[in-house]
mmCIF file as Biopython writes it, N, C-alpha, C and O atoms, coordinates in Angstrom:
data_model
#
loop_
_atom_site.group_PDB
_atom_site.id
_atom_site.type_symbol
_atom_site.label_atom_id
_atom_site.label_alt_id
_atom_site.label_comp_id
_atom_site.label_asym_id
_atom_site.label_entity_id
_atom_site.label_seq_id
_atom_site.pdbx_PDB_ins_code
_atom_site.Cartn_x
_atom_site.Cartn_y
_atom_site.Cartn_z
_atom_site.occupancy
_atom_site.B_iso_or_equiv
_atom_site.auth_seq_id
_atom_site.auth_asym_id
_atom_site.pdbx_PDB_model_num
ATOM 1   N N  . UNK A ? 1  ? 121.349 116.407 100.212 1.0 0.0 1  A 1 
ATOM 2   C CA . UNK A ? 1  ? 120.129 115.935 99.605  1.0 0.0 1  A 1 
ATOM 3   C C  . UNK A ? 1  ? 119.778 114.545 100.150 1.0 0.0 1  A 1 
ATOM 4   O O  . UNK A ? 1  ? 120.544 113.586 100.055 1.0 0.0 1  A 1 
ATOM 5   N N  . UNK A ? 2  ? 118.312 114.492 100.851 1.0 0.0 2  A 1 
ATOM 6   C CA . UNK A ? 2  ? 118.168 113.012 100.825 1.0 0.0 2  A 1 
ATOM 7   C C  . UNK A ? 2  ? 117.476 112.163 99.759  1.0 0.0 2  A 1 
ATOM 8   O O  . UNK A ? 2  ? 116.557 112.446 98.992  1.0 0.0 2  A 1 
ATOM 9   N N  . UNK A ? 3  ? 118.216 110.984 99.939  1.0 0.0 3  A 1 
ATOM 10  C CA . UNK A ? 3  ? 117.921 110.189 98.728  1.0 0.0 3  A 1 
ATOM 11  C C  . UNK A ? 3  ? 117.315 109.026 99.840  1.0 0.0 3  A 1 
ATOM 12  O O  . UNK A ? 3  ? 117.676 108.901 101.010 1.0 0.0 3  A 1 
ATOM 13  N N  . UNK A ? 4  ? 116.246 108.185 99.086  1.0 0.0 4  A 1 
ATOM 14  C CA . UNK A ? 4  ? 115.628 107.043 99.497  1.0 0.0 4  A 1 
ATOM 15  C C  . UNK A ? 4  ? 115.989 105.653 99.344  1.0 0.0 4  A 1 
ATOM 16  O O  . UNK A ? 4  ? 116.085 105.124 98.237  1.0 0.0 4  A 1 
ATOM 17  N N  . UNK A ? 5  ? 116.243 104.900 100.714 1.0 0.0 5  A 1 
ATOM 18  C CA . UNK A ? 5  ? 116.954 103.460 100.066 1.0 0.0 5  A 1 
ATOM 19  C C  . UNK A ? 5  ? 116.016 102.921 99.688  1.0 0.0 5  A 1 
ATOM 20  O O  . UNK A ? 5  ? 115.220 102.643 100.585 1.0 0.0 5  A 1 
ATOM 21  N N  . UNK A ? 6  ? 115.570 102.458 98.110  1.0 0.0 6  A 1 
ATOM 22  C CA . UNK A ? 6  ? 114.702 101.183 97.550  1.0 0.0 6  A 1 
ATOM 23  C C  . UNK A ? 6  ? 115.404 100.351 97.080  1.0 0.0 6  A 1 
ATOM 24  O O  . UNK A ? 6  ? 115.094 99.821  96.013  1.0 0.0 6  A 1 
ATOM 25  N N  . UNK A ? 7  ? 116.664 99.977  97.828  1.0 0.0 7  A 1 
ATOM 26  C CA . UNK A ? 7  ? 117.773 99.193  97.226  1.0 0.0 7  A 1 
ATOM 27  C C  . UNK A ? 7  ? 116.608 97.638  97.719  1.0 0.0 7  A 1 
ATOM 28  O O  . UNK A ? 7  ? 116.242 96.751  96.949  1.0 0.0 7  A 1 
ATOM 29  N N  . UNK A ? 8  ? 116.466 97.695  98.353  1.0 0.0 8  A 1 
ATOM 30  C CA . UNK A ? 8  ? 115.206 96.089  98.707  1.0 0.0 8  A 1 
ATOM 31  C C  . UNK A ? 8  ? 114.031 96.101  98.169  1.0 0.0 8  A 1 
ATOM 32  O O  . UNK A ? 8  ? 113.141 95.267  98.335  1.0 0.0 8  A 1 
ATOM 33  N N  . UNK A ? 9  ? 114.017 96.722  97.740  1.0 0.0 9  A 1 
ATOM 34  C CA . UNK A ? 9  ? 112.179 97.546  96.690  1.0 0.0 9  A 1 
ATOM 35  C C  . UNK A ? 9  ? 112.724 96.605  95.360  1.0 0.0 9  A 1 
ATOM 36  O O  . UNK A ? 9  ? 113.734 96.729  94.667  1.0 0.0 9  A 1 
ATOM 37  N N  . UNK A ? 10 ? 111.627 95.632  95.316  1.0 0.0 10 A 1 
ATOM 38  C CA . UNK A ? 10 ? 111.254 95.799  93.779  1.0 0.0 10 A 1 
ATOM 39  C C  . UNK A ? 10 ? 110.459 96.796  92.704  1.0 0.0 10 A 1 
ATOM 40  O O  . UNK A ? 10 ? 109.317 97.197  92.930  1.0 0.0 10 A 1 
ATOM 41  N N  . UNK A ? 11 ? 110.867 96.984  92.056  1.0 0.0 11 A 1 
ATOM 42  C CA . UNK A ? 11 ? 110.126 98.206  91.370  1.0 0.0 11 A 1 
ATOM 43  C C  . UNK A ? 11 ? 109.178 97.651  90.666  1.0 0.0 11 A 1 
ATOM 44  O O  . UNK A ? 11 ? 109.362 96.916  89.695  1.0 0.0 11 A 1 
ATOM 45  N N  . UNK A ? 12 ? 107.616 98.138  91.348  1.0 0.0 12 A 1 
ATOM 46  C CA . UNK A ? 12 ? 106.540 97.496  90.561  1.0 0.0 12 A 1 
ATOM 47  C C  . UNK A ? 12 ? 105.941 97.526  89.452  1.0 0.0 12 A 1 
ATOM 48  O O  . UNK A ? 12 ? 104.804 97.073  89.317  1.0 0.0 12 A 1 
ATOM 49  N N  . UNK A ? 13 ? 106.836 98.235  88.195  1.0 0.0 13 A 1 
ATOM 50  C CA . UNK A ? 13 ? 106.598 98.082  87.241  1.0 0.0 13 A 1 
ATOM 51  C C  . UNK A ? 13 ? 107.349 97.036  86.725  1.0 0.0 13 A 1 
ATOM 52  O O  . UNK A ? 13 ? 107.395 97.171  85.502  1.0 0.0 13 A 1 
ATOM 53  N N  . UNK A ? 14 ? 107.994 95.995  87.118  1.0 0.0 14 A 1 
ATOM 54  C CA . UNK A ? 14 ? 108.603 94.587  86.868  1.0 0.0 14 A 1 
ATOM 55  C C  . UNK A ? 14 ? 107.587 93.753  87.056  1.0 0.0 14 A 1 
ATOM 56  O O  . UNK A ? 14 ? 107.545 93.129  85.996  1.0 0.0 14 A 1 
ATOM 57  N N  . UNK A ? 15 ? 106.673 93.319  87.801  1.0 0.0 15 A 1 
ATOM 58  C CA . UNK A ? 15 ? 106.015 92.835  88.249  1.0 0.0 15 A 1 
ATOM 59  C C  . UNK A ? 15 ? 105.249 92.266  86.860  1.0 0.0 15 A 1 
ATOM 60  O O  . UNK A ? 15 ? 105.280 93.037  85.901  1.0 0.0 15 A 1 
ATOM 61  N N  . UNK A ? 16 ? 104.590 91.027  86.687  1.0 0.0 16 A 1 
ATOM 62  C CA . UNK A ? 16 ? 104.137 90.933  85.412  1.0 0.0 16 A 1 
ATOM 63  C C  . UNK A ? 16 ? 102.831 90.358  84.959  1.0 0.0 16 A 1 
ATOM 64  O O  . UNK A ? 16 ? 102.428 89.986  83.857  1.0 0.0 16 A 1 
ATOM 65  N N  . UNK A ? 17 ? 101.954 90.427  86.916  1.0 0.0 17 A 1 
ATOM 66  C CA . UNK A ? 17 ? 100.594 89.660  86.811  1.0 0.0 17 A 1 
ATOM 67  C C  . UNK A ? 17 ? 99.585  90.864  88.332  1.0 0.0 17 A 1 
ATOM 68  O O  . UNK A ? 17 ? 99.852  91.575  89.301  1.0 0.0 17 A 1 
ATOM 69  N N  . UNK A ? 18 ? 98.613  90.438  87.682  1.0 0.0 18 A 1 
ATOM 70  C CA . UNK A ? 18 ? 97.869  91.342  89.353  1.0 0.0 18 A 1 
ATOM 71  C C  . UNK A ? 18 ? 98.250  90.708  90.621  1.0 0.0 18 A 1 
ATOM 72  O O  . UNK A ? 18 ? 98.238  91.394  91.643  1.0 0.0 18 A 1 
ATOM 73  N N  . UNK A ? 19 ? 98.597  89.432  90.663  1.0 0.0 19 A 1 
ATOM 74  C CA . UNK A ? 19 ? 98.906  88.417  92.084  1.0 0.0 19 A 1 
ATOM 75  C C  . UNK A ? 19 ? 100.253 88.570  92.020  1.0 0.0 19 A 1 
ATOM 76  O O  . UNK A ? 19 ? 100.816 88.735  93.102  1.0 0.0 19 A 1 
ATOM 77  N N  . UNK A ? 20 ? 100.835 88.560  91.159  1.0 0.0 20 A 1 
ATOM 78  C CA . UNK A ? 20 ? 102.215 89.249  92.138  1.0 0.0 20 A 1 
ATOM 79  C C  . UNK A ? 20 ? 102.344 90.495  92.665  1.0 0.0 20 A 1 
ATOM 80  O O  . UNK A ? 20 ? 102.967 90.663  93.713  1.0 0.0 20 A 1 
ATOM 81  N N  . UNK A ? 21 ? 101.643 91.728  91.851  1.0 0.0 21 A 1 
ATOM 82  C CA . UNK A ? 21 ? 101.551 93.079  92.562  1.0 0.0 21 A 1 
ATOM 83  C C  . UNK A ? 21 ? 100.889 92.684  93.968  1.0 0.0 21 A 1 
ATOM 84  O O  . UNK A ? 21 ? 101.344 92.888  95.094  1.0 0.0 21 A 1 
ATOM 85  N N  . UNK A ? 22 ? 99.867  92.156  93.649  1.0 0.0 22 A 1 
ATOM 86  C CA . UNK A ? 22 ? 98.868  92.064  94.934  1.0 0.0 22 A 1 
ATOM 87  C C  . UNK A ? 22 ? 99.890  90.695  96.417  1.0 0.0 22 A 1 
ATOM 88  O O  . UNK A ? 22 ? 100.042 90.678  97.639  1.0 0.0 22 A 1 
ATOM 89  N N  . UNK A ? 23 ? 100.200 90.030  95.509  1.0 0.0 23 A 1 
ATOM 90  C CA . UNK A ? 23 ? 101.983 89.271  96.949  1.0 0.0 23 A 1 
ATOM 91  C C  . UNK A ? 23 ? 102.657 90.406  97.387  1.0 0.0 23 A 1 
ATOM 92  O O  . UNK A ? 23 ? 102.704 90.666  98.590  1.0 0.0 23 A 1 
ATOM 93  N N  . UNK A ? 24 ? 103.364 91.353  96.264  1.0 0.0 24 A 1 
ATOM 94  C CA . UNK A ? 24 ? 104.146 92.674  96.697  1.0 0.0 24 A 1 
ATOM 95  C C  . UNK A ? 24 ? 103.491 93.140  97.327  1.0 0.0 24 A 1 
ATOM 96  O O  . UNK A ? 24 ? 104.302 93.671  98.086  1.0 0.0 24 A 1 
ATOM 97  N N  . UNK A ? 25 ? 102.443 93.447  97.726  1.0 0.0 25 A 1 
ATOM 98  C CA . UNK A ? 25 ? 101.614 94.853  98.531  1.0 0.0 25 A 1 
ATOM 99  C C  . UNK A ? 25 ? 101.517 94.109  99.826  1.0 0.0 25 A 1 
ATOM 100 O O  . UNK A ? 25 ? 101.780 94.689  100.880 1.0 0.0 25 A 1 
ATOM 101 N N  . UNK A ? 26 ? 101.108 92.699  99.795  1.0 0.0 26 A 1 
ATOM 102 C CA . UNK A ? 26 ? 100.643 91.660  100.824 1.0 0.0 26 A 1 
ATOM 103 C C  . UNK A ? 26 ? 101.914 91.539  102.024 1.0 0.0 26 A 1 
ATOM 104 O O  . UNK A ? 26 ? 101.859 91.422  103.249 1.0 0.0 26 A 1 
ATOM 105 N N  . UNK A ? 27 ? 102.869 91.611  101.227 1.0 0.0 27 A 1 
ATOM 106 C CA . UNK A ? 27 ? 104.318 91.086  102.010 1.0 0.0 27 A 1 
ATOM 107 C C  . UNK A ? 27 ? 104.930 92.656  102.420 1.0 0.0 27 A 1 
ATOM 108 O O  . UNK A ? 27 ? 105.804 92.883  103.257 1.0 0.0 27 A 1 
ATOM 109 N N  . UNK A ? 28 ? 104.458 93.301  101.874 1.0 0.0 28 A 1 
ATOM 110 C CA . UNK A ? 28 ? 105.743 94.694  101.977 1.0 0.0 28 A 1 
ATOM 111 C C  . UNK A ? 28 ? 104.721 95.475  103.645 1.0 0.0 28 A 1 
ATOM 112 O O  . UNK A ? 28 ? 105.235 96.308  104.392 1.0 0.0 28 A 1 
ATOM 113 N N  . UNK A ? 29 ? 103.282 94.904  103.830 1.0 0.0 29 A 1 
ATOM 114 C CA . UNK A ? 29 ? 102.736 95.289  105.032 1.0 0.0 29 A 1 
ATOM 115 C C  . UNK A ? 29 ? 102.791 94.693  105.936 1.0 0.0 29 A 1 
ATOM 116 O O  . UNK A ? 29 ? 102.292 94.917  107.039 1.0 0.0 29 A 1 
ATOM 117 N N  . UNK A ? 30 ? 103.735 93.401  105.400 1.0 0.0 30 A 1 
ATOM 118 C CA . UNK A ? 30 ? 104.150 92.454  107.135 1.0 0.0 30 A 1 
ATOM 119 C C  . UNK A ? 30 ? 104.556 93.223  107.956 1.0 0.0 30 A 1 
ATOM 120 O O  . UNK A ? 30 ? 105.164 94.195  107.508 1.0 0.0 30 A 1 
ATOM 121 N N  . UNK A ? 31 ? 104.392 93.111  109.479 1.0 0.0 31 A 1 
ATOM 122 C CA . UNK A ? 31 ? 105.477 93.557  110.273 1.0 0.0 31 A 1 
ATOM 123 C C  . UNK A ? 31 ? 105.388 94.901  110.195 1.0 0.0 31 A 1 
ATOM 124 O O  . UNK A ? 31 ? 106.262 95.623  110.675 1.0 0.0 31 A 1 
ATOM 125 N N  . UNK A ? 32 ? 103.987 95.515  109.391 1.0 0.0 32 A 1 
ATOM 126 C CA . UNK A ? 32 ? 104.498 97.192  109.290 1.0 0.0 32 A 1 
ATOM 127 C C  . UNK A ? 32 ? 105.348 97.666  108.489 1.0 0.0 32 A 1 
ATOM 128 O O  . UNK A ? 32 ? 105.659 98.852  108.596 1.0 0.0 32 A 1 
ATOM 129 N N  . UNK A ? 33 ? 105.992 96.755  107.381 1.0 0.0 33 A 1 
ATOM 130 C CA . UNK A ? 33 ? 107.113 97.171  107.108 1.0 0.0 33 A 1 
ATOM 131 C C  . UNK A ? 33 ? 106.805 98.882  106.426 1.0 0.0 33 A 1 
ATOM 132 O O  . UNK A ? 33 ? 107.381 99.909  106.784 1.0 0.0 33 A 1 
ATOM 133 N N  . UNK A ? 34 ? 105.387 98.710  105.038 1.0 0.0 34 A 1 
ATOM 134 C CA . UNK A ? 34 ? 105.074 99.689  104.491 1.0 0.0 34 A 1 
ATOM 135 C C  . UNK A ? 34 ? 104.867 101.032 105.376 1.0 0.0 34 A 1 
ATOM 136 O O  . UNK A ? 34 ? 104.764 102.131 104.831 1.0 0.0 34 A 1 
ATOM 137 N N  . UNK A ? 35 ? 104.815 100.870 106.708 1.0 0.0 35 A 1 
ATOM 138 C CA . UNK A ? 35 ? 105.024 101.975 107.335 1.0 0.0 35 A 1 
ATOM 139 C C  . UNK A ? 35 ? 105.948 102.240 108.078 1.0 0.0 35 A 1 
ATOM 140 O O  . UNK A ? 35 ? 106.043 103.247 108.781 1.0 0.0 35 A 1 
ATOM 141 N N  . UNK A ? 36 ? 106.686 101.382 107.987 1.0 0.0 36 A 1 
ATOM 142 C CA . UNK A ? 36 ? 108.188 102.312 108.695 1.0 0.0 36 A 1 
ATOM 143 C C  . UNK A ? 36 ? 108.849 103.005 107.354 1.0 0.0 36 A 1 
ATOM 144 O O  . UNK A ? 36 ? 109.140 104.201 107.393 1.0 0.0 36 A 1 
ATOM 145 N N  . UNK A ? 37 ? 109.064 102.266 106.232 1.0 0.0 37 A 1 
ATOM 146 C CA . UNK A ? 37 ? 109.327 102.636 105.089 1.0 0.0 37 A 1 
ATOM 147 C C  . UNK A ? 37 ? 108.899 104.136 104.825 1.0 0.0 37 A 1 
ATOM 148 O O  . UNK A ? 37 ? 109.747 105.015 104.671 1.0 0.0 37 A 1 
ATOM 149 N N  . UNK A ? 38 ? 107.257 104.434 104.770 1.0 0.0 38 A 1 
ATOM 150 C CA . UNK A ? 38 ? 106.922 105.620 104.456 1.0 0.0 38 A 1 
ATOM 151 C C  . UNK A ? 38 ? 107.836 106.712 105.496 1.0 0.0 38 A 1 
ATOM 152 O O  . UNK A ? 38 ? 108.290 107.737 104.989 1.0 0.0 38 A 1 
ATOM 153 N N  . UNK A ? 39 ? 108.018 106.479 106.655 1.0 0.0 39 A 1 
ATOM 154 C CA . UNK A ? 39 ? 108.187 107.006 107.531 1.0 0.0 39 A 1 
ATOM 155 C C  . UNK A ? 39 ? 109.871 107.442 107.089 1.0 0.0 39 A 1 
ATOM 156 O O  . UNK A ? 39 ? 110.111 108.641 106.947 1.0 0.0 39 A 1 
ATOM 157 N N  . UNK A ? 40 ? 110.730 106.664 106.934 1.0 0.0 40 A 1 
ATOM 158 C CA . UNK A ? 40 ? 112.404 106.168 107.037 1.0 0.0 40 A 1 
ATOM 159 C C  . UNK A ? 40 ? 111.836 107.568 105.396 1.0 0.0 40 A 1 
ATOM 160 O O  . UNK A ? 40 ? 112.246 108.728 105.453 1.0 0.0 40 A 1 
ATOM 161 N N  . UNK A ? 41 ? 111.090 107.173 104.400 1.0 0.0 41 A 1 
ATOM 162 C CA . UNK A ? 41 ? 111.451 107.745 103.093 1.0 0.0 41 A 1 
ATOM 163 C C  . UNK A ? 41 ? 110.670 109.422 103.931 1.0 0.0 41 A 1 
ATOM 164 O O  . UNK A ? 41 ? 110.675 110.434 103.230 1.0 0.0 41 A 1 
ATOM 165 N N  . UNK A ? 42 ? 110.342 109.468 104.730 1.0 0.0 42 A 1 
ATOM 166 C CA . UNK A ? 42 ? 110.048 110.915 104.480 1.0 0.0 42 A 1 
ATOM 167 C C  . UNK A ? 42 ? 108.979 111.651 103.701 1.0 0.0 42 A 1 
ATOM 168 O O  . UNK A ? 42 ? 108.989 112.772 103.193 1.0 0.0 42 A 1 
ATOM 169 N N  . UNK A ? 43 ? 107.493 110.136 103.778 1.0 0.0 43 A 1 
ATOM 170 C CA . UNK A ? 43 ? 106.592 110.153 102.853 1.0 0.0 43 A 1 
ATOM 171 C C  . UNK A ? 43 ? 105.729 111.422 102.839 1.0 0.0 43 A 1 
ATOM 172 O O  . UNK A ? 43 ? 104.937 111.365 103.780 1.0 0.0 43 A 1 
ATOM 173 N N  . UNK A ? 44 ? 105.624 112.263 102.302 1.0 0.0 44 A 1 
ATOM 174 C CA . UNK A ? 44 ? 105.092 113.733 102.367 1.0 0.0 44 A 1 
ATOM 175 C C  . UNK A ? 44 ? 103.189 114.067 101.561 1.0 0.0 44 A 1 
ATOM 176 O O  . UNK A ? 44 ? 102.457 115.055 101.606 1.0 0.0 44 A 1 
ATOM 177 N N  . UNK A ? 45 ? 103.038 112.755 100.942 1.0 0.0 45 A 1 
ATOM 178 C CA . UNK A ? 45 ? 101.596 113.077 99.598  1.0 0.0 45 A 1 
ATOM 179 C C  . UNK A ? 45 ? 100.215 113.366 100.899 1.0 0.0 45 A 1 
ATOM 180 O O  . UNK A ? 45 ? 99.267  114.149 100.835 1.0 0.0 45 A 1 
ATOM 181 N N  . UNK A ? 46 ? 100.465 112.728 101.621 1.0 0.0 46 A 1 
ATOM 182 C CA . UNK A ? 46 ? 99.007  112.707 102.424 1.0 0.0 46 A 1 
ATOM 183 C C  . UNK A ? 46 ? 98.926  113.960 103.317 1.0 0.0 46 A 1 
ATOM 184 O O  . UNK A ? 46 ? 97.811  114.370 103.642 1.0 0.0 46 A 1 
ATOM 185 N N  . UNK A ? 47 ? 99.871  114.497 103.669 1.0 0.0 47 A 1 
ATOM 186 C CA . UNK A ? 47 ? 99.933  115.665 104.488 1.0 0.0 47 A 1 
ATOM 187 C C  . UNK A ? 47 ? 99.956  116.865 103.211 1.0 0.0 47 A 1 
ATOM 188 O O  . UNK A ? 47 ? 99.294  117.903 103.214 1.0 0.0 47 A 1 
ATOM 189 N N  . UNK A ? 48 ? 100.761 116.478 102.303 1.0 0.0 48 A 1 
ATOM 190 C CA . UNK A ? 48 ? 100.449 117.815 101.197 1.0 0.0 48 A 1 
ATOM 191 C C  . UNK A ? 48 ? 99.166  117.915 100.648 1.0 0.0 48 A 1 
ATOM 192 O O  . UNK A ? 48 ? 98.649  119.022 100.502 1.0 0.0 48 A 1 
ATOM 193 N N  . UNK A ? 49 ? 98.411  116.553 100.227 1.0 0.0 49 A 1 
ATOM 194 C CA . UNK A ? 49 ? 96.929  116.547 100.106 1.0 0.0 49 A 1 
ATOM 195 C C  . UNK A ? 49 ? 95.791  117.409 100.598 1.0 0.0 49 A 1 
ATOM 196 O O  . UNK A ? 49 ? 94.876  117.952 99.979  1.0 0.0 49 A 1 
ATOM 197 N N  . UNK A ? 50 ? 96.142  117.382 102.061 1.0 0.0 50 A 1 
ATOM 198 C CA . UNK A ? 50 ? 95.650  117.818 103.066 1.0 0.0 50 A 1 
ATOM 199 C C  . UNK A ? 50 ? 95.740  119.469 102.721 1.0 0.0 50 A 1 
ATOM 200 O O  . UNK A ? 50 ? 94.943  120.377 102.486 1.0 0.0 50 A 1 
ATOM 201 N N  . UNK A ? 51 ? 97.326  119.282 102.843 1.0 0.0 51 A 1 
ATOM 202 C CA . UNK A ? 51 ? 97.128  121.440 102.332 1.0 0.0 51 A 1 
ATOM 203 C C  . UNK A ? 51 ? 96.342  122.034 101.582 1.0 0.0 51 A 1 
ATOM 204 O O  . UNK A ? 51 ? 95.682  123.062 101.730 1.0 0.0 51 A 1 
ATOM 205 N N  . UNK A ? 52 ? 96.517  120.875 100.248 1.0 0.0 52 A 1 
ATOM 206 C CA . UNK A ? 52 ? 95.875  121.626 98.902  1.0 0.0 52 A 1 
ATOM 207 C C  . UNK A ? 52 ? 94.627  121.909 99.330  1.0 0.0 52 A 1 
ATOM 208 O O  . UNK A ? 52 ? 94.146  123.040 99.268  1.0 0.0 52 A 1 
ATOM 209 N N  . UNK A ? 53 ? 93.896  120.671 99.892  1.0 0.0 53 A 1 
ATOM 210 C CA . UNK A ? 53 ? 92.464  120.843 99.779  1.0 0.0 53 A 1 
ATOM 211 C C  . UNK A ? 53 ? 92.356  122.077 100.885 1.0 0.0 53 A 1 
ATOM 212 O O  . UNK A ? 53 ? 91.674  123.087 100.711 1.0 0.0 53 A 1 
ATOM 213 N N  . UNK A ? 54 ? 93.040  121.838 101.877 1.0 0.0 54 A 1 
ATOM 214 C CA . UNK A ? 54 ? 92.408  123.361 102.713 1.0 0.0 54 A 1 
ATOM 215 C C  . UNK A ? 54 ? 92.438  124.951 102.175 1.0 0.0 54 A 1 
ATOM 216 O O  . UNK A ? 54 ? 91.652  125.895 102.250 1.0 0.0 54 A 1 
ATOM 217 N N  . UNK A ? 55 ? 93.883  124.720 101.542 1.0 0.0 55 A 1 
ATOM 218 C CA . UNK A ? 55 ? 94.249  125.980 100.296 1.0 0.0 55 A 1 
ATOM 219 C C  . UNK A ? 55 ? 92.821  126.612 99.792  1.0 0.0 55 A 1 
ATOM 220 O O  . UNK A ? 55 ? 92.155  127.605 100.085 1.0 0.0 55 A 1 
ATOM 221 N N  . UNK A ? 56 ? 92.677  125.282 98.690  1.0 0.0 56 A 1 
ATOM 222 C CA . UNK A ? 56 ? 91.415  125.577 97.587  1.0 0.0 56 A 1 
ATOM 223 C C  . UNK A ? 56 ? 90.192  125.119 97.602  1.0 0.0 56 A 1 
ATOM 224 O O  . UNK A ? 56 ? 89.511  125.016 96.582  1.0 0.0 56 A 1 
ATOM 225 N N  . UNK A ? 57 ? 89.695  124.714 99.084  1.0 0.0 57 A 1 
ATOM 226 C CA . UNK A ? 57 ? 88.475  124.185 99.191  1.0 0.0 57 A 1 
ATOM 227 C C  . UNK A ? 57 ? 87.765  125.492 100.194 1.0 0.0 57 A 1 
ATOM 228 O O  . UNK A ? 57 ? 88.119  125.559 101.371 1.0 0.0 57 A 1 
ATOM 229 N N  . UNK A ? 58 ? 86.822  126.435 99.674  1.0 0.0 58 A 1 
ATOM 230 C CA . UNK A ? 58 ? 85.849  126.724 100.308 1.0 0.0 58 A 1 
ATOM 231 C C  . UNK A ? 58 ? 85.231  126.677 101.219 1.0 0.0 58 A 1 
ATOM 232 O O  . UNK A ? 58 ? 85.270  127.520 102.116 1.0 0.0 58 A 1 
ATOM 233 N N  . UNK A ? 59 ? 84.412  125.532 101.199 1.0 0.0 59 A 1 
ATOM 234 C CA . UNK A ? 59 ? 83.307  125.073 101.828 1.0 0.0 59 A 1 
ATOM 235 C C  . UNK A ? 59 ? 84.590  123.889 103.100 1.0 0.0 59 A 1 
ATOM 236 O O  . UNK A ? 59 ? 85.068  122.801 102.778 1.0 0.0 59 A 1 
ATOM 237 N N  . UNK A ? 60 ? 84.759  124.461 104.156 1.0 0.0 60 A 1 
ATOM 238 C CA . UNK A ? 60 ? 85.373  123.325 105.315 1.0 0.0 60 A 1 
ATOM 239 C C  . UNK A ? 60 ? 85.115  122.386 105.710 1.0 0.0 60 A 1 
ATOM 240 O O  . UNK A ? 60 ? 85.931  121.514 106.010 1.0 0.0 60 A 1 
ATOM 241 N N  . UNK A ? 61 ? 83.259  122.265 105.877 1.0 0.0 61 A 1 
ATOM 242 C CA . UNK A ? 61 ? 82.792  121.014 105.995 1.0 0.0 61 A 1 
ATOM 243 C C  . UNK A ? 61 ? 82.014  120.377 104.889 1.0 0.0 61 A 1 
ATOM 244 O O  . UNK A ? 61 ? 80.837  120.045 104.747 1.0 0.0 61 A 1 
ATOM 245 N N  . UNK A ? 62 ? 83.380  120.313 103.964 1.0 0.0 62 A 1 
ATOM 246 C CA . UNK A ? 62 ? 82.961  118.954 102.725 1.0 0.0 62 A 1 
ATOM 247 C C  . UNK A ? 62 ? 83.421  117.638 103.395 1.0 0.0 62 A 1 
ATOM 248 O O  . UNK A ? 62 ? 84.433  117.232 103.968 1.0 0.0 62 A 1 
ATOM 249 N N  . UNK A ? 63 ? 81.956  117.068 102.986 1.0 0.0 63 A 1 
ATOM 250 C CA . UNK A ? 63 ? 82.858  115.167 103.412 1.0 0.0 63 A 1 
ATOM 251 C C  . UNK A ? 63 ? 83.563  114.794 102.110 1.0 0.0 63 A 1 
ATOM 252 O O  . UNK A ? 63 ? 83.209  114.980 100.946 1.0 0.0 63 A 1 
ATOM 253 N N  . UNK A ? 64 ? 84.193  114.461 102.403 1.0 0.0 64 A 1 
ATOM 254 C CA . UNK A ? 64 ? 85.320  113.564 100.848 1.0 0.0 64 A 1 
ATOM 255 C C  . UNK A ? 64 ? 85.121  112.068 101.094 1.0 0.0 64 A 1 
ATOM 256 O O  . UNK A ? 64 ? 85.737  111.409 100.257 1.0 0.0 64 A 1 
ATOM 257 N N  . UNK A ? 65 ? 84.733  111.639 101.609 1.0 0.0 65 A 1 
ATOM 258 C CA . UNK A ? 65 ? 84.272  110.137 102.162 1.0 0.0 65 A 1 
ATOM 259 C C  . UNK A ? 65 ? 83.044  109.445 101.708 1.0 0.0 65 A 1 
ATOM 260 O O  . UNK A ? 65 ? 82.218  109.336 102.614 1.0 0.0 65 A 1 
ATOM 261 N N  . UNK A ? 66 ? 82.672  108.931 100.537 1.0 0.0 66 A 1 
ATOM 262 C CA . UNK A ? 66 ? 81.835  108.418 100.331 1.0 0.0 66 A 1 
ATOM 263 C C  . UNK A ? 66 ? 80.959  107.357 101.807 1.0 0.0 66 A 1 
ATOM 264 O O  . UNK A ? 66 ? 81.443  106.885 102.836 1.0 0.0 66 A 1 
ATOM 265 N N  . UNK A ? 67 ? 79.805  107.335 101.353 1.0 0.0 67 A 1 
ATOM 266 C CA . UNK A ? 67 ? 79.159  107.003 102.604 1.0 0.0 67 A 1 
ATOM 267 C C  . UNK A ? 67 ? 77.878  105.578 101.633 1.0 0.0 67 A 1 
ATOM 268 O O  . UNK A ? 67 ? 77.051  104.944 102.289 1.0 0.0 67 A 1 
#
């Protein structure tokens, strides 16, 4: 089974103001980090997203993109 290291993760429900969430988000995209991370964890929501909607969406050329 893989398990995910967030042993360096603060868990952002500690967090106890919007500017520190918003420091956490600021600092965790230095350097890319938030994307090697997704990558190292095996991040799966945006590609499963993708399924559902092709699954149960009809119509192929819906924009989902506000304009």
């Amino acid at each position: 089974m893989y398990t995910k290291d967030t042993n360096n993760k603060i868990p952002i429900y500690q967090l106890k103001s919007k500017e520190k969430v918003l420091d956490y988000y600021v600092n965790w995209t230095k350097e890319e980090q938030f994307n090697k991370d997704m990558i190292e964890w095996n991040y799966q929501a945006p590609q499963n997203t993708v399924k559902l909607f092709d699954l149960h969406t009809p119509n192929k050329n819906i924009n989902l993109i506000k304009k």
